[in-house]
C-alpha positions in Angstrom: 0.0 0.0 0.0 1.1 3.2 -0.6 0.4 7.2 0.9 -2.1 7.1 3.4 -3.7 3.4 2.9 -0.2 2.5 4.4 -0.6 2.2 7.7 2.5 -0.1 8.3 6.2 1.1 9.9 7.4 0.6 6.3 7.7 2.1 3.2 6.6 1.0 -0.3 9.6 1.0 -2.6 9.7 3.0 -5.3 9.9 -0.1 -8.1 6.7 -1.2 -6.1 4.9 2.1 -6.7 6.0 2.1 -10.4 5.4 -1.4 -10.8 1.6 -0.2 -10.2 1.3 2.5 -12.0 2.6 0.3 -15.1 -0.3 -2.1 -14.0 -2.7 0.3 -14.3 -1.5 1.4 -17.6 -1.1 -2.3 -18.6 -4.7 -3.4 -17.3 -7.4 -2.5 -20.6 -4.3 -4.1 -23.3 -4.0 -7.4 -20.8 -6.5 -9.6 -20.1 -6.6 -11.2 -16.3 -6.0 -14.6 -17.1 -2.7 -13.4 -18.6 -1.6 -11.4 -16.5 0.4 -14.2 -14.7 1.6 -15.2 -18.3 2.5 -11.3 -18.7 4.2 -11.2 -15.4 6.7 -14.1 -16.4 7.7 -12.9 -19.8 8.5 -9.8 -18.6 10.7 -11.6 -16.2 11.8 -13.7 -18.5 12.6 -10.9 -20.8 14.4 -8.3 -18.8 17.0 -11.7 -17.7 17.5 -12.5 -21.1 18.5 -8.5 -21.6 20.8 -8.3 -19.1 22.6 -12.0 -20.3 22.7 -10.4 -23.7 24.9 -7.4 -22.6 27.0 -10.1 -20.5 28.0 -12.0 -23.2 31.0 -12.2 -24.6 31.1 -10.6 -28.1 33.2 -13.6 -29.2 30.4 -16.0 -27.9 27.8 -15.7 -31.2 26.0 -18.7 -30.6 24.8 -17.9 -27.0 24.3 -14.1 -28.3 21.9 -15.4 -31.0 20.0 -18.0 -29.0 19.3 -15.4 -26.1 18.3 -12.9 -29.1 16.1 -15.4 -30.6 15.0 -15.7 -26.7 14.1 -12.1 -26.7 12.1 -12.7 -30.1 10.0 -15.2 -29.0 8.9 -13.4 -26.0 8.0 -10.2 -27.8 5.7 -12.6 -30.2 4.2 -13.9 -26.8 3.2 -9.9 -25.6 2.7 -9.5 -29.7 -0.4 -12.1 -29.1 -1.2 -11.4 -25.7 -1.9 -7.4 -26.4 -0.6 -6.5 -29.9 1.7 -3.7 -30.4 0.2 -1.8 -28.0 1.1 -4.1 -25.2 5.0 -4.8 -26.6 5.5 -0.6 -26.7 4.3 -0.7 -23.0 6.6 -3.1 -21.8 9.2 -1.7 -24.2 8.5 2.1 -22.5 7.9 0.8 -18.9 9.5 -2.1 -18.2 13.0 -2.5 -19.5 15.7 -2.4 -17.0 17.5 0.5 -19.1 17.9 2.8 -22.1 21.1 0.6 -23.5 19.2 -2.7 -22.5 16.2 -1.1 -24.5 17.9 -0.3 -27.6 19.0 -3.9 -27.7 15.3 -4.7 -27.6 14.3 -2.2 -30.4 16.7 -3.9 -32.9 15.6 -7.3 -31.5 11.7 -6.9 -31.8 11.9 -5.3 -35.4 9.5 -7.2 -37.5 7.5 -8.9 -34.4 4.1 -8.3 -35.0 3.6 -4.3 -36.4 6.8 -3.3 -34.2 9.5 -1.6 -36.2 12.4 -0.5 -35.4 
């Protein structure tokens, strides 16, 4: 809980409060038996973003497979919520501006999304 419905000793992190907000956002592109299924790509995605700019630029066969990783998670938001959906995640819910360029270049041609 957050402001004034908070009535506990602790505060609500700010990731928490976002998180929210993003929810909110999220909730008309979503539908709630997929939000659980939203939840863990996101997950999944924002891992397989930060492995990606761990890897070794020598290693091309791990880059590739956790690009193609990255693909097939933006079809999965491409048919949970369309474009709309993939731009909200891409806007909200990327761990950072260098991890979401990565993401651009990697979703081009998923769906309508163009880099």
């Amino acid at each position: 809980m957050f402001g004034e419905a908070n009535i506990s000793k602790e505060y609500t992190d700010v990731k928490s409060i976002m998180a929210c907000l993003v929810a909110i956002k999220l909730a008309p592109c979503i539908k709630e038996e997929e939000l659980m299924s939203f939840l863990e790509c996101v997950d999944g995605l924002n891992k397989s973003l930060i492995k990606y700019e761990e890897i070794n630029d020598n290693d091309k066969d791990t880059r590739r497979d956790v690009k193609e990783r990255i693909r097939d998670i933006g079809k999965s938001l491409n048919t949970m919520g369309g474009l709309k959906l993939m731009k909200l995640t891409y806007e909200f819910l990327t761990p950072s501006r260098k991890l979401s360029l990565i993401l651009n270049q990697t979703w081009s041609g998923v769906g309508d999304w163009l880099a």
